[in-house]
N, C-alpha and C positions, 0 to 999 in steps of 0.2 A: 381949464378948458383944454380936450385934446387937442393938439399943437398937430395936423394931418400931415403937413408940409413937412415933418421933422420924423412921423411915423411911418408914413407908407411908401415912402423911398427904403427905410429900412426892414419894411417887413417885405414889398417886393425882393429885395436882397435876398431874404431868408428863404421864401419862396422858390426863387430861382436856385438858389444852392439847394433844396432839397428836391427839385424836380429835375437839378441835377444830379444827383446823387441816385435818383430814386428812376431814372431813366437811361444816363448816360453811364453813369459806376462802369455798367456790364461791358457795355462796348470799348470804355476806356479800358478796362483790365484786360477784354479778350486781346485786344489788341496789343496790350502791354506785354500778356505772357508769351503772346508769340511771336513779339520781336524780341523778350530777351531768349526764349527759346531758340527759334532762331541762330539770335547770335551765336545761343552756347554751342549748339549743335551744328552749324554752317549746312543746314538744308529746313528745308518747310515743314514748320509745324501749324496743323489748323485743329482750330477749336471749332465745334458746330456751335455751342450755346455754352456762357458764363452765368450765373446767377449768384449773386450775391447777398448778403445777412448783413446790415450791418449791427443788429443786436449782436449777433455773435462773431462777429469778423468773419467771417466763413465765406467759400465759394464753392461752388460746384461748377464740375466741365462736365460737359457731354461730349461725348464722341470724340477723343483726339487722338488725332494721325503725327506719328515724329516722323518725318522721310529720312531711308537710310542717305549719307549723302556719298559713300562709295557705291549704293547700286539706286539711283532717284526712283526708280519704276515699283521699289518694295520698301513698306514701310520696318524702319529700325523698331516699334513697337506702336501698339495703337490700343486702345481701353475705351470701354461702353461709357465709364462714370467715374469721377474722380470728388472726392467731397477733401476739402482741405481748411484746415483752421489757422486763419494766418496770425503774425505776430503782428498788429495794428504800428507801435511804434518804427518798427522796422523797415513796415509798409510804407509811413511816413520817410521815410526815406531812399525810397525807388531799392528796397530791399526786399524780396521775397524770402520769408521764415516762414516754414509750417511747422507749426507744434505736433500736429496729430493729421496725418493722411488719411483716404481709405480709397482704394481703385480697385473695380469691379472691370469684369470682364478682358483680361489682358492676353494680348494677344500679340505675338512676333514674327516677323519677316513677311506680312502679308502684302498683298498683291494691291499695286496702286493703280487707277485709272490716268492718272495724269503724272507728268516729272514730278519730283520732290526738288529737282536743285536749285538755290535760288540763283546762281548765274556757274558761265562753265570753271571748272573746277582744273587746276594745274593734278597731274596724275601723282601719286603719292608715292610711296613705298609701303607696300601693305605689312606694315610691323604685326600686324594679327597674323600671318600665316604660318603651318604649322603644318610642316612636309614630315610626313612617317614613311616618305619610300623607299630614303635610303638607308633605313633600318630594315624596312619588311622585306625589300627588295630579298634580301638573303633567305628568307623565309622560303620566296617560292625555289631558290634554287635547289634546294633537299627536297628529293623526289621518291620515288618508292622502291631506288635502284636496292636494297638487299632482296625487297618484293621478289624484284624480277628476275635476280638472280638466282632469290631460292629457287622461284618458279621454274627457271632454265634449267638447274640441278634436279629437281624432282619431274621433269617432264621429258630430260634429256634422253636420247635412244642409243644407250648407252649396246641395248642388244647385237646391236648390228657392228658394234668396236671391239665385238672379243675378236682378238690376235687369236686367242687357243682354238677359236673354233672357223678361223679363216684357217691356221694351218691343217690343222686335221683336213678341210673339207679340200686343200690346197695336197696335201701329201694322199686323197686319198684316188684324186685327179693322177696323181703323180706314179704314185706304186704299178699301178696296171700299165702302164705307158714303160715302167721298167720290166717289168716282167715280160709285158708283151715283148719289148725287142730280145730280151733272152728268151722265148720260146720261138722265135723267130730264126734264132743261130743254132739252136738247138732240133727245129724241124728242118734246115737248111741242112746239118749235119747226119740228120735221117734220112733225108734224100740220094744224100751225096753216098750211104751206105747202102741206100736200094740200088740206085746205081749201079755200085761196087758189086755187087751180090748178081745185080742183073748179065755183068759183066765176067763175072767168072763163070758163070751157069754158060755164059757164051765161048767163053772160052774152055771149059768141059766139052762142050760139044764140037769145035772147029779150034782145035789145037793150035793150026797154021795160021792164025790170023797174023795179022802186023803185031811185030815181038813190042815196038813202040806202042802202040795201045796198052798192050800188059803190061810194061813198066809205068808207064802214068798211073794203071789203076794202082798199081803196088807202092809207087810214090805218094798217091793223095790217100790209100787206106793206111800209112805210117803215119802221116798228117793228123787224121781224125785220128789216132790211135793217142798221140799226142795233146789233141786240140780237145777232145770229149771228158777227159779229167779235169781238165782248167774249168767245164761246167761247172763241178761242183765247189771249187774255188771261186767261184764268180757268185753261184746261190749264197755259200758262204756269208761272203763279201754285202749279199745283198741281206740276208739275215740279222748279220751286225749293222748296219746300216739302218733295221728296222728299231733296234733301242737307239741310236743318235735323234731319231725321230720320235720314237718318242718321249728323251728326253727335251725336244726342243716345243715341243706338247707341253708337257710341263714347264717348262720358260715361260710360254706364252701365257701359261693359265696363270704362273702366280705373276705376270705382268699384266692380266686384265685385273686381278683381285684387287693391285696396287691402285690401277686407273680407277677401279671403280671407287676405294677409298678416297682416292686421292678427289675423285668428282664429286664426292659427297660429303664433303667438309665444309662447313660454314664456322664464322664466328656470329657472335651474339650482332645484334643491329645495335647500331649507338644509340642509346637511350637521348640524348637530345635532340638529334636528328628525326627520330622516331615522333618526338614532342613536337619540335618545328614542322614537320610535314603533315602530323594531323590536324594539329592547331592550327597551323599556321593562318590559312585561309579563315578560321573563323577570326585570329587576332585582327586580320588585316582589315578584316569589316569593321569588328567593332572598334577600333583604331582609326579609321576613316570617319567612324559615328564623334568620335569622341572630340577628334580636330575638327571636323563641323560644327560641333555645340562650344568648342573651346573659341573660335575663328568666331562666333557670333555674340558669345559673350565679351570677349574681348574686342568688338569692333563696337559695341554699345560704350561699353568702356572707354575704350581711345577713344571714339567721336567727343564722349561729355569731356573727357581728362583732359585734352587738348586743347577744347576752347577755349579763346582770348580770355585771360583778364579783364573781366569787366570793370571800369571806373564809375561810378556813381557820378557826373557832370551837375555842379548848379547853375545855375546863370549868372551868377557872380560871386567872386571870392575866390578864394583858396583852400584848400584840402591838406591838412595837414597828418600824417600818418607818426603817429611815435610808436618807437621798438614796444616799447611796454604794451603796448594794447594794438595788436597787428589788425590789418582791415578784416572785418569779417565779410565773407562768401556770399553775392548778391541774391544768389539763388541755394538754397539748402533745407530740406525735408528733415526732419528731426526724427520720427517714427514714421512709417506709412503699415498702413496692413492690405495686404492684397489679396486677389482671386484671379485666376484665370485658366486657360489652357496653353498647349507646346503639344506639338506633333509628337508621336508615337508610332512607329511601323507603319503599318496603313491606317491607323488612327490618330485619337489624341489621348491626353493624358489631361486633366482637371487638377488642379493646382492652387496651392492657399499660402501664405506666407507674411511674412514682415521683414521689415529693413528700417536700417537708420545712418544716419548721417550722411543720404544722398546728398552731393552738390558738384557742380563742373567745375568749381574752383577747391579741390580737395587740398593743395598748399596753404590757401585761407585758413580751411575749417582746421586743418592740423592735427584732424584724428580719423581715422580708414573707415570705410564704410562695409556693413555687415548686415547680412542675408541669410533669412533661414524660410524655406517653404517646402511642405510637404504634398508629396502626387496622389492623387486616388485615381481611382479603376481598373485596370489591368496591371498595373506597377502602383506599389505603395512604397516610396519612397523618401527620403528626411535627407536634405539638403542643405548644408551650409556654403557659405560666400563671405570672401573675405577679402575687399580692395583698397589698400594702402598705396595713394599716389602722392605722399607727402613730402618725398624727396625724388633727388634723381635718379632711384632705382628703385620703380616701383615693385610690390609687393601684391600679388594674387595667389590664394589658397583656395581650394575646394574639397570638399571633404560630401561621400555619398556614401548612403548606408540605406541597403535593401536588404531586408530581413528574408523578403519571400518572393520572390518576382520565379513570372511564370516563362519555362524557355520554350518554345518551339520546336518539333521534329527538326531534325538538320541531319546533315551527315558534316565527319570528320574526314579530313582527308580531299582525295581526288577520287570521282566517283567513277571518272573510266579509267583509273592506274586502281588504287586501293582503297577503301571508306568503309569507316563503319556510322552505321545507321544509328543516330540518338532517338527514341521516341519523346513525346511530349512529358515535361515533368519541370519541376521547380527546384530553384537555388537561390543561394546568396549571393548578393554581392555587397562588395568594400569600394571604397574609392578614396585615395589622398593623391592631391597633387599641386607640389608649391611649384609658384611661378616665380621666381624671383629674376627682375630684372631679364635677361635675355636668358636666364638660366633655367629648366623644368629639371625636377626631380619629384619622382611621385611611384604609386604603387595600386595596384587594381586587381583585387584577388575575387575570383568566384568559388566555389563549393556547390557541387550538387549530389545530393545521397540519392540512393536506390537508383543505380544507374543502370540500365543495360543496353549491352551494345552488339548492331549485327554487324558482320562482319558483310562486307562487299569487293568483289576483286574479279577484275577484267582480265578476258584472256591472254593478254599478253605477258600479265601479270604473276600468269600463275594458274589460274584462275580455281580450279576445286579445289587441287593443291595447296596454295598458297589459303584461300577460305578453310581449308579443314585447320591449317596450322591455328588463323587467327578465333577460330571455333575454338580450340583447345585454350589460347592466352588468355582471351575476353572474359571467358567462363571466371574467372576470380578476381576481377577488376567492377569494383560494385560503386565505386565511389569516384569525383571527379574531385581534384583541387588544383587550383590553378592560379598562380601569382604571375604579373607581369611589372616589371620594374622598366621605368621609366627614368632617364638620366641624360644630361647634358645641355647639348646650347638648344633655344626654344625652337628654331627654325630646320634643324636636323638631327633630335634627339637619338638619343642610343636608346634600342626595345632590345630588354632579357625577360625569356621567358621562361617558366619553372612549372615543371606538372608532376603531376605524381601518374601522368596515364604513360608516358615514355618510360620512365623505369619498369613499373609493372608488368607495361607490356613488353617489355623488350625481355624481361624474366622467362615471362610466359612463352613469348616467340622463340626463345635461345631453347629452351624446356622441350618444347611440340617438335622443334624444327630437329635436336638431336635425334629424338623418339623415331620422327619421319625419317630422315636419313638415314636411320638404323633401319629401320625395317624396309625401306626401299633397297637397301645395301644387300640387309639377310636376303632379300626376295631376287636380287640380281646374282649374288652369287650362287644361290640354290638353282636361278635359270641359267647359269652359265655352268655348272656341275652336270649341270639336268642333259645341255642340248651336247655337252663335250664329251659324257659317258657314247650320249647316242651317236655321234662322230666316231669317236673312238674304235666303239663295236661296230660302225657298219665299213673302219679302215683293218679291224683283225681280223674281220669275215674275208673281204679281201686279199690280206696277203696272207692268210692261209690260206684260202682257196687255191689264189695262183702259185703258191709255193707248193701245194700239194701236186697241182700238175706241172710245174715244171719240175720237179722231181722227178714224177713220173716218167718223164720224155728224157731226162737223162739217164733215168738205167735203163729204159728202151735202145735207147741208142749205143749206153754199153753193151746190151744184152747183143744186139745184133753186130757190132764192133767184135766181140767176143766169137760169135758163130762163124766170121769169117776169117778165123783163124786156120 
């Protein structure tokens, strides 16, 4: 006979435990992973919906938010769907193991409606940051100063600094101004002889005049008789005088010649100077890009790495831990495979990958955890991760390999000093970079073929001038390569940068820049010959001319000196 009294106490029992199981499980887990979530993370995590299998140990999340907990208002990552395959015995022990992950829809730093913190938080020291200024800082101080000085030399008005054709234009002022006061002494002593002449015709005709009249005249016509020879001692005087002048014509000229070589010498532009002022500004971007994705990954990172060690508590008894067999990690993903997106320029980027040995307690687990996901869309890119926090000096490696990625028109350079124009076109890019402990050393090389480049340059700059030079360099610079090495402490690493466009062009620019200076040179001294001839001849016209007539007025004045003998 069924014994009911001894049955249905026990099958109520069984009852209850599966309506528990079969109702409560969800709520008990959701709330379970989000208080050890929680703990690991020190800010809010919520679940929208848990579902569980217990045929296959399995759970599924819907919708979970991590809140970052150095910024509460954005979450540190959030995902559509997570299916997870727990390890049951583990489970049995307030252990979370997942054998096999898979998380759809992942998405980071997005925008929260509400705090993520779970109470106020003492300020930290943000060991993620990762200052590139006082590396790049030096970058913007190389400027486009050879630009501007070619520019100054090829624009300088140098026309108006010939010495040779200030004197010429100075001696030709000068000459007439000499001549005139000697035809002046020399009309003076024609006068004084008409005079004389008028004066004896007077005294021809009244004999009797005052005898002192007629000796003055006979004293001042000895005078001139004396004083009218030293004219042509004085023309003389004034003749040699005209080769002093124009030897000092030719002084002047071969000291414009000197100036103008001496104005037109440059040396070549420092080929890394040349690199830092084109580069520069495009490093400091993407170097900015770069410490933003390093600042974020590594804040996901410290959040989980630093959470408390979690203790498993039972309600009675003791816990005993031996060396031989160390506690393992309450929380640890084994594999997971995922899918999501991560912003891109003014888009995003679609993203797939797998990881293994997640957990907050990485000293536990006692071996680093590793990441590999590849991008589609605009950038196809294959991405490894590599985080070792198993002792006190953690270990982070990154390693990015873009076979094809598309660049953007941009320009190089300063676009109101110097720049050349890049059109749109495609390259490579590389990426290593170990983190070790407070230490980065790493390296970041781009290549892009079929390059061409226009040349841009503000007036100050130079501006046709200094454009025809960079027209001439660029012409044989087809290709880009470009290494930047990165070294030193995490917080204010050393940036060296290496291109193959500053030697190049610096070849090309020393090349164009000799050429131009030559023939701005030929061209100055051809105008300085050109306007110094025309000086010259219109200073011979000149003191021919007035040599011709103060000649003349000197044997006039002989001639009539003579008649009144």
């Amino acid at each position: 006979m069924l014994r009911w009294s001894y049955v249905l106490p026990r099958l109520l029992f069984v009852v209850a435990g599966w309506l528990l199981l079969r109702y409560g499980l969800d709520p008990l887990l959701q709330r379970g992973l989000q208080a050890t979530g929680e703990a690991a993370l020190g800010a809010k995590v919520e679940i929208d919906a848990v579902k569980t299998s217990l045929r296959g140990m399995s759970i599924a999340l819907h919708h979970v938010q991590a809140a970052d907990p150095s910024q509460p208002m954005q979450n540190l990552i959030e995902f559509d769907r997570a299916t997870l395959d727990l390890d049951g015995r583990a489970l049995m022990k307030r252990r979370y193991v997942v054998h096999q992950a898979t998380i759809n829809g992942i998405a980071f730093h997005t925008p929260r409606t509400t705090s993520g913190a779970l109470a106020p938080r003492e300020p930290e020291d943000d060991s993620t940051g990762i200052d590139f200024s006082a590396a790049l800082d030096p970058l913007k101080q190389h400027g486009a100063e050879w630009f501007e000085s070619m520019g100054e030399k090829l624009a300088a008005d140098l026309e108006s600094q010939f010495r040779s054709i200030a004197v010429a234009k100075e001696l030709a002022r000068r000459w007439p101004e000499e001549y005139g006061q000697m035809e002046q002494r020399v009309e003076l002593a024609e006068q004084r002889v008409r005079r004389i002449r008028d004066a004896v015709e007077e005294l021809k005709a009244n004999p009797l005049r005052n005898l002192e009249f007629y000796q003055q005249q006979i004293a001042d016509l000895e005078a001139l008789r004396r004083e009218v020879p030293e004219f042509r001692n004085e023309l003389e005087r004034l003749v040699a005088q005209v080769k002093v002048d124009r030897r000092s014509i030719i002084e002047a000229k071969e000291h414009d010649e000197q100036k103008i070589r001496d104005a037109l010498q440059a040396g070549p532009p420092n080929p890394q100077e040349l690199t830092e002022y084109l580069l520069g500004n495009e490093l400091i971007d993407q170097l900015n890009d770069l410490r933003k994705w390093l600042s974020r990954g590594r804040s996901v990172a410290t959040a989980v790495g630093k959470a408390p060690e979690l203790n498993s508590k039972s309600g009675r008894g003791f816990d005993f831990n031996f060396a031989a067999q160390p506690e393992p990690p309450s929380m640890l993903v084994r594999h997971v495979a995922f899918d999501g997106r991560m912003p891109w320029r003014n888009g995003e980027l679609l993203f797939t990958g797998q990881a293994q040995g997640l957990t907050h307690q990485p000293r536990r687990h006692g071996r680093p955890a590793i990441a590999h996901f590849r991008t589609e869309g605009e950038v196809e890119a294959d991405v490894w991760l590599l985080a070792d926090y198993t002792s006190d000096k953690p270990i982070e490696r990154l390693l990015v390999n873009c076979p094809n990625i598309n660049a953007p028109a941009r320009h190089f350079g300063q676009t109101e000093k110097v720049a050349l124009g890049v059109p749109r076109g495609s390259g490579q890019l590389w990426m290593q970079l170990d983190l070790r402990d407070e230490q980065m050393n790493g390296r970041v090389v781009w290549k892009q073929d079929r390059l061409s480049l226009e040349p841009q340059v503000g007036d100050r700059f130079g501006g046709e001038h200094v454009n025809r030079l960079l027209t001439r360099a660029v012409s044989d610079v087809d290709h880009l390569h470009v290494q930047v090495h990165l070294s030193g402490e995490l917080r204010r690493p050393r940036v060296r940068l290496e291109s193959n466009l500053g030697p190049e062009l610096a070849s090309g620019l020393n090349v164009a820049a000799q050429q131009e200076l030559i023939e701005r040179r030929d061209q100055l001294l051809a105008m300085a010959d050109k306007k110094l001839a025309e000086e010259t001849a219109k200073l011979d016209a000149i003191i021919e001319s007035q040599r011709q007539r103060l000649q003349a007025k000197i044997d006039d004045a002989e001639q009539r000196l003579v008649a009144q003998r």
